[in-house]
DOTOR-407325 format. One record per residue (C-alpha): residue in three letters; x, y, z. Coordinates in steps of 0.2 Angstrom, whole numbers, plus 2048, in hexadecimal, padded with zeros to 3 digits. Each point is the difference from the previous one (the first is absolute). Last residue first. Example, Ala and Ser with C-alpha at 12.3 -4.5 7.8 and 13.67 -1.06 7.14 Angstrom:
! DOTOR-407325
- SER/844/7FB/824
- ALA/7FA/7EF/803
This chain:
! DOTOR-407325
- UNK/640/B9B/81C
- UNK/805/7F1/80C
- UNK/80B/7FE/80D
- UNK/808/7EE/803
- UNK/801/7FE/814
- UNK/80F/7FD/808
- UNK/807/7F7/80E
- UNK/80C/7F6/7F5
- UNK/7F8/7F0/803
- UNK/7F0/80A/7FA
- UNK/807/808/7EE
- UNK/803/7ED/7FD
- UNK/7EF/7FB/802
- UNK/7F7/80E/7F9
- UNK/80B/7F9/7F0
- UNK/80B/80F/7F8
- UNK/7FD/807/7EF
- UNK/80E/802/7F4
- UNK/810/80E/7FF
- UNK/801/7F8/7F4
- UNK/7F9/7FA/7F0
- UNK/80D/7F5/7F8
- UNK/805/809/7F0
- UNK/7F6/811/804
- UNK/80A/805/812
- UNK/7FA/80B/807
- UNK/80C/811/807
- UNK/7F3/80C/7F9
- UNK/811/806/7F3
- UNK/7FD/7EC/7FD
- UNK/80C/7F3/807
- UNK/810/7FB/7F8
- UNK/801/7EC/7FD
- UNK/813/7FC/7F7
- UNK/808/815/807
- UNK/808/807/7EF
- UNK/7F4/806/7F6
- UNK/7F5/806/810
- UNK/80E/80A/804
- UNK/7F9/80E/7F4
- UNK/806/80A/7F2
- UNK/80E/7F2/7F8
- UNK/812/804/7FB
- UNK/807/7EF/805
- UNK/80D/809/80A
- UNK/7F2/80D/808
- UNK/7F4/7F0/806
- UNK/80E/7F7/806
- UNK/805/80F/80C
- UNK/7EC/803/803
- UNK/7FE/7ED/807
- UNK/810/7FF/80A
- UNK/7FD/80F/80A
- UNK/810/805/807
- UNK/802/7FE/814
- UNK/811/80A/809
- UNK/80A/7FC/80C
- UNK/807/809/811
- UNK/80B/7F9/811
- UNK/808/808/80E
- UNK/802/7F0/80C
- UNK/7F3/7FC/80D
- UNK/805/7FB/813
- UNK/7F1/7FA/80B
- UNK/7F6/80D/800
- UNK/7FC/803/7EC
- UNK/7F7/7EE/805
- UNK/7F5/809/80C
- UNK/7FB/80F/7F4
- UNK/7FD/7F4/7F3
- UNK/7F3/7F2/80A
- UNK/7F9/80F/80A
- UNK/7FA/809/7EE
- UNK/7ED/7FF/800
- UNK/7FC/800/813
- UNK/811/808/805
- UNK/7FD/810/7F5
- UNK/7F0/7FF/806
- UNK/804/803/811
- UNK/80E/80C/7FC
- UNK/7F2/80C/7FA
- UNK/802/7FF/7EB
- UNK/7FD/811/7F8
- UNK/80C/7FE/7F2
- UNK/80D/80B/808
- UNK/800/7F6/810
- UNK/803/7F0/7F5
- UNK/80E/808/7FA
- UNK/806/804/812
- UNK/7FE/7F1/806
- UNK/80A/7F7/7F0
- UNK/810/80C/805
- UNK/7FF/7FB/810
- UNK/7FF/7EE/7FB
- UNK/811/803/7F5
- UNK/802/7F4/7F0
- UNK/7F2/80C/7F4
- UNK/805/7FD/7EF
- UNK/809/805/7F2
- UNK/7F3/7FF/7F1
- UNK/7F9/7F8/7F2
- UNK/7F6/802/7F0
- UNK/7FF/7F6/7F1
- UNK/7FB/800/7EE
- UNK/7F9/814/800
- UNK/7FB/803/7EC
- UNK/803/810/7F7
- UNK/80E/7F4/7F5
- UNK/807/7F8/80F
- UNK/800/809/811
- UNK/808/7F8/810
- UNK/7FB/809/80F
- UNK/808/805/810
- UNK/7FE/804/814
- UNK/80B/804/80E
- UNK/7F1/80A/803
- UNK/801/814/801
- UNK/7F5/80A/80F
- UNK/7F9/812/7F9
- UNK/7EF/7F8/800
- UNK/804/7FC/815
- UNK/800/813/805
- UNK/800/7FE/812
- UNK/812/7F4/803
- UNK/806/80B/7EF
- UNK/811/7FF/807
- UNK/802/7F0/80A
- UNK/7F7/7F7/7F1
- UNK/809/80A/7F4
- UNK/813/7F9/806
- UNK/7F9/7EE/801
- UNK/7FA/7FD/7ED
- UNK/7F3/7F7/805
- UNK/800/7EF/7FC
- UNK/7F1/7F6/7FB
- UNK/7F7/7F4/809
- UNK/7EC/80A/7FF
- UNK/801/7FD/7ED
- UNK/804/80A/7F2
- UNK/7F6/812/803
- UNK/7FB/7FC/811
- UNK/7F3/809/805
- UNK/7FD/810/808
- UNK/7EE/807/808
- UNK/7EF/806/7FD
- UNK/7F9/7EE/7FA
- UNK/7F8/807/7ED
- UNK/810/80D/800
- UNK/80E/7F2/800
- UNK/80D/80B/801
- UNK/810/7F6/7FA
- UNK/810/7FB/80A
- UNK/812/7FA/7FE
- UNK/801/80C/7EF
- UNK/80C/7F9/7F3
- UNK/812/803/7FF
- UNK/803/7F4/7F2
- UNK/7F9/7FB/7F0
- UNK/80E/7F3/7F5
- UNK/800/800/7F0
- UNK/7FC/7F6/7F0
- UNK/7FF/803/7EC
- UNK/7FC/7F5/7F6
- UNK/804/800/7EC
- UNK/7F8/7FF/7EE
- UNK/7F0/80A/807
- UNK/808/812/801
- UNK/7F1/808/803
- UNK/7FE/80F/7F7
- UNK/7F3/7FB/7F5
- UNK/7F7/812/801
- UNK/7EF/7FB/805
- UNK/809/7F1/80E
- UNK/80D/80B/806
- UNK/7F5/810/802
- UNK/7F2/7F6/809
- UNK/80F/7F9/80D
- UNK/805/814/803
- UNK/7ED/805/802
- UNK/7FC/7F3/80B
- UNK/813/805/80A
- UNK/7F8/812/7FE
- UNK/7EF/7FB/80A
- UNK/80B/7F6/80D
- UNK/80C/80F/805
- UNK/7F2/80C/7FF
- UNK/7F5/7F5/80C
- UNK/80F/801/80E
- UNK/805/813/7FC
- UNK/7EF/803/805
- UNK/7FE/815/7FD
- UNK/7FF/7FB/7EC
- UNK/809/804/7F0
- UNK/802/7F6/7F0
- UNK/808/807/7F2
- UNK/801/7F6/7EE
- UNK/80E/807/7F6
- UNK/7FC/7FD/7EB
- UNK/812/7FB/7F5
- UNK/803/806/7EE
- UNK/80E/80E/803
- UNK/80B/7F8/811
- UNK/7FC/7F8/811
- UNK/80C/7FE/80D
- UNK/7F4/800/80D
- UNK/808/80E/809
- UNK/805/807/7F0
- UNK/7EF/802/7FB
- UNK/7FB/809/813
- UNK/80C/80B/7FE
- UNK/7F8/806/7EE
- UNK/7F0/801/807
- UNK/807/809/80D
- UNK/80C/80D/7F6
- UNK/7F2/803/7F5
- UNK/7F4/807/80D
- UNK/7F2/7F6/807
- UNK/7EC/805/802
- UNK/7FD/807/7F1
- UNK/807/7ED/7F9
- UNK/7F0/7FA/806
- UNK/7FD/7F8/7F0
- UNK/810/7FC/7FD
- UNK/80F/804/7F6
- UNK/813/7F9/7FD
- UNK/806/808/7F0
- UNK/7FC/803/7EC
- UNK/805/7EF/7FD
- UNK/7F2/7F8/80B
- UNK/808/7FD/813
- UNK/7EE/7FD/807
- UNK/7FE/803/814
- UNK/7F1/7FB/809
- UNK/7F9/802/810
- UNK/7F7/7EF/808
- UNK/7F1/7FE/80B
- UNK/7FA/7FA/810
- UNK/809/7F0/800
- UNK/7F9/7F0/809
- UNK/804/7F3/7F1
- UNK/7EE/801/7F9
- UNK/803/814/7FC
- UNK/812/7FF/7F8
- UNK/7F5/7F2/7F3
- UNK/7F4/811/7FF
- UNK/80F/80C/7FD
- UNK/806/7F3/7F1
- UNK/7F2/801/7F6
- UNK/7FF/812/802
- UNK/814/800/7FB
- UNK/7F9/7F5/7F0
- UNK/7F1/80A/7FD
- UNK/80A/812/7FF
- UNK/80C/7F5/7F5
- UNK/811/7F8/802
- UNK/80E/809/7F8
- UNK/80D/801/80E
- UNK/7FD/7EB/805
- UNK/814/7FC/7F8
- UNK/805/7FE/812
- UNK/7F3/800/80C
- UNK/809/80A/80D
- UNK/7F9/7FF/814
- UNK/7FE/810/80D
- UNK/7FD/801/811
- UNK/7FA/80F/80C
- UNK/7FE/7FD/813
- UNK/7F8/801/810
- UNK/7FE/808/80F
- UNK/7F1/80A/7FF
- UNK/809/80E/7F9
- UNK/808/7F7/7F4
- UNK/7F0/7F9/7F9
- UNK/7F7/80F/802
- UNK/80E/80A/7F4
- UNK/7FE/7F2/7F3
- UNK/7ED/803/7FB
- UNK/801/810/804
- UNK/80D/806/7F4
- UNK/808/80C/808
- UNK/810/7F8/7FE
- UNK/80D/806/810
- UNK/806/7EE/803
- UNK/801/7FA/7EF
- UNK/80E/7FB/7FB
- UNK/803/7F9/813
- UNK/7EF/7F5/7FE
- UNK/808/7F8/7F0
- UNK/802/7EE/805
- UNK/807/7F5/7F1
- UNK/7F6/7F1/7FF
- UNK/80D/7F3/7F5
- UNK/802/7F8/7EF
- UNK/808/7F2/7FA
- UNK/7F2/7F3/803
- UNK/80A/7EF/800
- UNK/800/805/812
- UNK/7EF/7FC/807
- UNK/800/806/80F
- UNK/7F9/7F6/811
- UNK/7FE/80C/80E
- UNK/7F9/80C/7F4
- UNK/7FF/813/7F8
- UNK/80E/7FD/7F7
- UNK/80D/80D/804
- UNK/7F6/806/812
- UNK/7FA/7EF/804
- UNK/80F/7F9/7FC
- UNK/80B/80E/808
- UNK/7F5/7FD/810
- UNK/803/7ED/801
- UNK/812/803/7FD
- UNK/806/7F6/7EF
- UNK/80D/7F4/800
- UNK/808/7F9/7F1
- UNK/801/7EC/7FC
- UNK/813/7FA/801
- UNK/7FF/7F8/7F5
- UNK/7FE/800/7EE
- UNK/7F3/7F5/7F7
- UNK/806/7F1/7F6
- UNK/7F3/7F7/7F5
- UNK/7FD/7ED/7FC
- UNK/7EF/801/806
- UNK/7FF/7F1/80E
- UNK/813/7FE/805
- UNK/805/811/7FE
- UNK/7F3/809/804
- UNK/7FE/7F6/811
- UNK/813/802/803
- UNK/801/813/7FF
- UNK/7F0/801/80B
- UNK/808/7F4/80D
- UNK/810/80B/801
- UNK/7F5/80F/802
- UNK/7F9/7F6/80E
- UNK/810/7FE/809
- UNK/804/811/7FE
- UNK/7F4/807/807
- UNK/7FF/7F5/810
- UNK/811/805/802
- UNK/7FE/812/7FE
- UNK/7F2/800/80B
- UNK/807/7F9/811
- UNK/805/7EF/804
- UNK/804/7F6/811
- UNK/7F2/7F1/7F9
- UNK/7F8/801/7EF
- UNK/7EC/7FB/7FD
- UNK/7F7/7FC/7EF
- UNK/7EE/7FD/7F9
- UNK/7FF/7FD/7ED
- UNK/7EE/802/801
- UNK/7F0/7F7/7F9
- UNK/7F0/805/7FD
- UNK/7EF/7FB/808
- UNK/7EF/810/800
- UNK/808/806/7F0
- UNK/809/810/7F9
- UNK/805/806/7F1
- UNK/7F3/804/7F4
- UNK/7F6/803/811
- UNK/7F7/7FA/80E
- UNK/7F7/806/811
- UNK/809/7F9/80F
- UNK/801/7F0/80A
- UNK/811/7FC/800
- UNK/80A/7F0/7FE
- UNK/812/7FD/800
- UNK/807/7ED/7F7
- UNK/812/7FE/801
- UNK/811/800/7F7
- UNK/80C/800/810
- UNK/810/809/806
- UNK/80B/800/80D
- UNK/811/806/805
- UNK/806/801/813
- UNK/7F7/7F0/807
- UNK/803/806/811
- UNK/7F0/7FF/80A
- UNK/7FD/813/800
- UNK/803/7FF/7EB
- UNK/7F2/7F3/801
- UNK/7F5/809/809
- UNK/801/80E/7F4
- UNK/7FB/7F3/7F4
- UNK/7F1/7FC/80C
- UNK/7FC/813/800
- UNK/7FF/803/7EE
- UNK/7F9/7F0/7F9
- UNK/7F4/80B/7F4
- UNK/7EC/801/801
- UNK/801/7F1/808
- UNK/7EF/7F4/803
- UNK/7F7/807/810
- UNK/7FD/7F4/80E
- UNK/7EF/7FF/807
- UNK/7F8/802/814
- UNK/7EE/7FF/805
- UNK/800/7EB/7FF
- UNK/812/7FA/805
- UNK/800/7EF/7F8
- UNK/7F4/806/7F1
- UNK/80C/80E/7FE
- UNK/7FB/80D/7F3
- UNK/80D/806/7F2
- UNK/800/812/7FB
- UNK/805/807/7F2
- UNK/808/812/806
- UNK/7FD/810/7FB
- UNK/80E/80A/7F9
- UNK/80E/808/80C
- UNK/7FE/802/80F
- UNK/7FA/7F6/80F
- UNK/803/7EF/804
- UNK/7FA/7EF/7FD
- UNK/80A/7F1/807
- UNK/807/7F4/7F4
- UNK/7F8/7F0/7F6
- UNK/80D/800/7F0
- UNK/811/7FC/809
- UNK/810/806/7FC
- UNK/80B/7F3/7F4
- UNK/813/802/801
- UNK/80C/803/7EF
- UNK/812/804/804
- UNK/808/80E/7FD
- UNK/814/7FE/7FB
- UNK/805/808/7F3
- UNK/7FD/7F2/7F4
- UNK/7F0/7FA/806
- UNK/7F8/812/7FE
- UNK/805/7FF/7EC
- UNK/7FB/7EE/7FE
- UNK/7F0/802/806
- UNK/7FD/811/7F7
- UNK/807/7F9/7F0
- UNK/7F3/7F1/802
- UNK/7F2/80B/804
- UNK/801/80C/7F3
- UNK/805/7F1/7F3
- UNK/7ED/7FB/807
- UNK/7F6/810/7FA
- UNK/809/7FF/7F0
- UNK/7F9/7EE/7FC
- UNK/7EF/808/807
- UNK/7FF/80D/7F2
- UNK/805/7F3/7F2
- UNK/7F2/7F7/804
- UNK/7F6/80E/801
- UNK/805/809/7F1
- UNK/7FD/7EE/7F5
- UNK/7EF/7FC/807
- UNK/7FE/7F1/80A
- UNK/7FC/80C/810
- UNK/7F2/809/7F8
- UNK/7F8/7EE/7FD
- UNK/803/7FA/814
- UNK/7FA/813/805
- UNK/7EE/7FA/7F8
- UNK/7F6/80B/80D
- UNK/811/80E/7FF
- UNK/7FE/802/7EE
- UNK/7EC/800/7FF
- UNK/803/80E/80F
- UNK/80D/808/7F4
- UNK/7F5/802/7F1
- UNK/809/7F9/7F0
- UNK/80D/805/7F3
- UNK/80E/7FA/80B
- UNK/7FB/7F0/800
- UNK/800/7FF/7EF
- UNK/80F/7F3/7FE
- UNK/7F7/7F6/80F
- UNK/7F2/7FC/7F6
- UNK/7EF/808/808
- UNK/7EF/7F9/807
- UNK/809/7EE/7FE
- UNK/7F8/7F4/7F6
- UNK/7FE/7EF/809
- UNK/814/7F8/801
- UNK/803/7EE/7FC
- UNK/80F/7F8/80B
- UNK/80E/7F5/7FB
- UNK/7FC/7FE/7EB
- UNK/80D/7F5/7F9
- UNK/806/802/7EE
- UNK/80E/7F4/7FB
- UNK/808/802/7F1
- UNK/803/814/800
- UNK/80B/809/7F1
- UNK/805/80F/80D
- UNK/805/80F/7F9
- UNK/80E/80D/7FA
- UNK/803/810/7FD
- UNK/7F6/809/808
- UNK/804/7F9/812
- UNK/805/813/808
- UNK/7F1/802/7F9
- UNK/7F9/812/7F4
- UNK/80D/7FB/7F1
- UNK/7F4/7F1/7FC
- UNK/807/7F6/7F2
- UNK/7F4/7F7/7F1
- UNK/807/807/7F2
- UNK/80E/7F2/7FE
- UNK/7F9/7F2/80B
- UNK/803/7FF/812
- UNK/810/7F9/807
- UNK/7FC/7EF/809
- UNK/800/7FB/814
- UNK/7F6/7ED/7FC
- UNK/7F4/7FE/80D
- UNK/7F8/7F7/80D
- UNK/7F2/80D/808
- UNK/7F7/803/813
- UNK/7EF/80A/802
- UNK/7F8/80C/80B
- UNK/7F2/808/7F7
- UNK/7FF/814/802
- UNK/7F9/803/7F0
- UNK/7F9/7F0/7F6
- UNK/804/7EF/7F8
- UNK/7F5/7F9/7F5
- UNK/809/803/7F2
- UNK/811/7F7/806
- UNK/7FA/7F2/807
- UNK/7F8/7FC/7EC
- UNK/810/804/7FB
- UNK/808/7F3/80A
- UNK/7F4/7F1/7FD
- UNK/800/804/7EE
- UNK/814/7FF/802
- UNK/800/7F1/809
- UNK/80C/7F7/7F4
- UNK/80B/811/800
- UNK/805/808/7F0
- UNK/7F4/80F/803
- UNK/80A/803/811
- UNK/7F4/80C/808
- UNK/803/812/803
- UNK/808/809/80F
- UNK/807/813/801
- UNK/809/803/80D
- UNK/7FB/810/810
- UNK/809/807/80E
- UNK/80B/7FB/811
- UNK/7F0/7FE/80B
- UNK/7F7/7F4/7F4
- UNK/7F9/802/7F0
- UNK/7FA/7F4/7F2
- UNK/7FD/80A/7EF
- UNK/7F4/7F5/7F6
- UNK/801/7FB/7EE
- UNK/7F3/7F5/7F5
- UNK/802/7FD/7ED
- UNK/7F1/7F6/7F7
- UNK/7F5/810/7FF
- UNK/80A/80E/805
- UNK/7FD/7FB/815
- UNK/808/80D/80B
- UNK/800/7FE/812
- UNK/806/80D/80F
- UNK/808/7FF/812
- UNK/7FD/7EE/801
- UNK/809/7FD/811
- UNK/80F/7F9/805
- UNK/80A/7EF/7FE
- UNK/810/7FD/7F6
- UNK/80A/7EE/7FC
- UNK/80D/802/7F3
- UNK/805/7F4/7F1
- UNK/811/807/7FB
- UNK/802/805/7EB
- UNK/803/813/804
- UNK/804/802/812
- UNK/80E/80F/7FC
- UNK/7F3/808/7F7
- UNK/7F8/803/80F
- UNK/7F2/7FA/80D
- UNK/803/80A/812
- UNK/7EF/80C/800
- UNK/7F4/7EF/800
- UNK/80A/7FA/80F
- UNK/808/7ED/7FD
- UNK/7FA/7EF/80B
- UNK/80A/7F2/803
- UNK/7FC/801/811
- UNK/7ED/7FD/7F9
């Protein structure tokens, strides 16, 4: 078949040249004496009739009737115009077809629970049992096409400045933090088992101390953790590691990579460089550490305007340390008693008490606890949002200034969507930076690492807030697309005093320290460059660039949101005999 032509490729520019073409029967219409079918492969659809003229034409014709959906098949044929009348505006191939003399069926096909052109019409576990059907489908073809431009252009942008590619290995040692591993048992050491990567964090910072200076890697990371639109237990990471660099540099490399995956996979130009947003101004403007930016609206924080309000509702807020937010929906100054109820009870599910309203109605900016404000505030607080006559202000308040933060940014992201004021015809991206080095983990009663336990400190704040560790910055950032984190890195730790005491701060005695983490601490010993990187999430950037909801639509044989696997049954039931060589024994229910 190296003479072979794709269905998608026939033109007029063919007319009058035998072609060979093979696919499948995507549909079959018989009018009694005529017969067409639509052959499709991964570059589109041509429509194929028999040659009536042909010797074998009864031979043909009756090939043609019988054949079925999903029927793999190869065709000789004349490329033709079609007849006057007979042109289908709705395929790239509409105007034209395929006058077949040789009919040859390759491969029958049993019905098919679905066609792959209603794919999308179906469950999704019936989807994901026949993924081989959903993948023929046009969106999905073209989805994985994109997927693999991604990869190329990141090869070929890391090659040319200067990273090289190394492999890290799959079998590692577990250690703590982070998700929960997937373990491995030994069967040649029984009692012990390697954990398959949740990222190559420490074995790229390995390499940096080894002196490979720039790396980077596409590679498999694995975490066992509950599921989402967006998350599965296998993905696949753009992982990457500079030598003698600080943020800046690492910055704008990648911005650079962002301008040239655009380009070369969508065909669009977005301007660098990418803004930078202060942890706590995003979660103060936009009520997340990952802003969606096409929004053109920001929280605007009116606990000053009212500071001496003796409306209880705020006045305990402030008091207990808190604080007093306000959104504009634009245009939203009419809604009815049952639409601002509506929207109290959405405020509700998102972790905020309440909200106060102001309506700007022609007569003047009122509300229903306007007793309660004097004209000057209300009319403050407008301008502070920069709203105008038609708008409604939605207040928030709250003594947790954390849980506020995230219950306005809900509100904010609602807003966009109800009011269509995302700006969908373009992308936005920034950088997060200034993030906390530590969380409170309450459940454990003691810090975590809010990146990863390897991250920088920002020096000067751990001397100064030595015993006040949430007040510690990391050398940290974030790369936001669209409301969507695509990769997160760090300047990290090169100093083994500096790694103690982050270790110390997590709770880790030196013993355990050098239990989990000997092998780093003693290579940071022996003479470790300043170096930092950065991982993107390959799976979710694809995922926003063909503008699908879940990964799942852009990852071959995606796993359930119960992490099984319908198509092939996994995870699957073990032998006795093979749960034994490990040293196991299977557990049953």
């Amino acid at each position: 078949m190296k003479n072979r032509i794709y269905c998608g490729s026939t033109d007029l520019s063919q007319k009058g040249q035998v072609v060979l073409l093979a696919g499948w029967v995507q549909r079959v219409r018989n009018l009694g004496g005529l017969v067409f079918f639509d052959l499709r492969d991964h570059t589109g659809l041509v429509q194929v009739t028999p040659d009536p003229y042909h010797e074998d034409h009864d031979h043909l014709y009756e090939t043609a009737i019988h054949l079925h959906h999903e029927d793999v098949v190869e065709i000789h044929g004349l490329v033709r115009r079609r007849p006057q009348g007979g042109e289908n505006p709705k395929m790239a191939t509409g105007l034209l077809e395929v006058v077949a003399t040789r009919i040859k069926v390759l491969s029958r096909a049993t019905t098919p629970p679905f066609l792959p052109e209603e794919a999308d019409s179906v469950q999704e576990e019936l989807r994901l049992k026949y993924r081989v059907l959903h993948l023929r489908a046009d969106r999905m073809q073209r989805n994985f096409r994109l997927r693999h431009r991604l990869s190329q252009t990141v090869r070929r942008y890391f090659d040319e400045n200067g990273f090289i590619e190394v492999e890290t290995p799959f079998l590692v040692k577990p250690t703590p933090e982070g998700a929960r591993d997937f373990l491995v048992p030994s069967r040649l050491h029984l009692g012990r088992a390697y954990a398959l990567p949740q990222s190559p964090q420490i074995y790229k910072q390995l390499l940096m101390v080894a002196g490979f200076d720039r790396y980077f890697q596409i590679v498999k990371c694995f975490r066992d953790e509950d599921l989402r639109a967006d998350r599965q237990p296998e993905f696949t990471q753009i992982d990457v590691e500079l030598s003698f660099t600080e943020e800046p540099e690492v910055q704008e490399i990648m911005e650079g990579l962002m301008a040239r995956i655009f380009q070369d996979v969508k065909g669009q130009t977005v301007p660098v460089p990418f803004e930078r947003i202060p942890y706590h101004d995003a979660m103060l403007q936009y009520g997340s550490d990952k802003p969606d930016l096409r929004i053109p609206l920001k929280i605007a924080d009116l606990s000053g305007i009212f500071a001496s309000s003796e409306f209880r509702v705020f006045s305990e807020a402030l008091a207990g340390g808190g604080a007093i937010r306000a959104l504009n929906l634009p245009g939203a100054g009419g809604y009815s008693r049952k639409q601002r109820d509506d929207l109290l009870e959405k405020a509700k599910s998102w972790g905020l008490g309440g909200l106060v309203f102001l309506q700007w109605l022609p007569a003047g900016i009122t509300s229903t606890v306007a007793k309660f404000m004097t004209p000057e505030q209300m009319k403050a607080a407008a301008e502070i949002v920069k709203a105008q006559s038609g708008d409604l202000i939605a207040i928030g308040a709250d003594r947790n200034i954390e849980k506020l933060a995230v219950g306005m940014g809900q509100l904010r992201l609602w807003i966009g969507r109800e009011l269509n004021l995302i700006q969908k015809d373009e992308h936005r991206l920034c950088w997060v930076v200034d993030f906390p080095m530590f969380e409170w983990n309450a459940e454990m009663n003691r810090y975590q690492a809010a990146h990863h336990p390897f991250t920088s400190p920002v020096l000067a704040d751990l001397e100064a807030y030595a015993d006040q560790p949430g007040k510690i910055r990391a050398r940290a950032y974030d790369l936001v697309l669209d409301g969507n984190e695509i990769a997160g890195g760090s300047i990290r730790i090169h100093d083994r005093e500096v790694q103690k005491k982050i270790f110390q701060h997590l709770g880790f005695t030196p013993e355990e320290a050098q239990a989990k983490f000997g092998f780093l601490l003693e290579a940071l010993e022996l003479g470790a460059p300043p170096h930092g990187g950065i991982a993107f999430g390959l799976d979710r950037l694809a995922m926003i660039l063909v503008g699908a909801d879940s990964i799942r639509d852009v990852i071959a044989f995606p796993k359930t949101t119960a992490a099984l696997s319908l198509m092939d049954g996994s995870p699957a039931p073990v032998a006795d005999e093979q749960w034994g060589e490990l040293g196991l024994k299977r557990l049953t229910s």
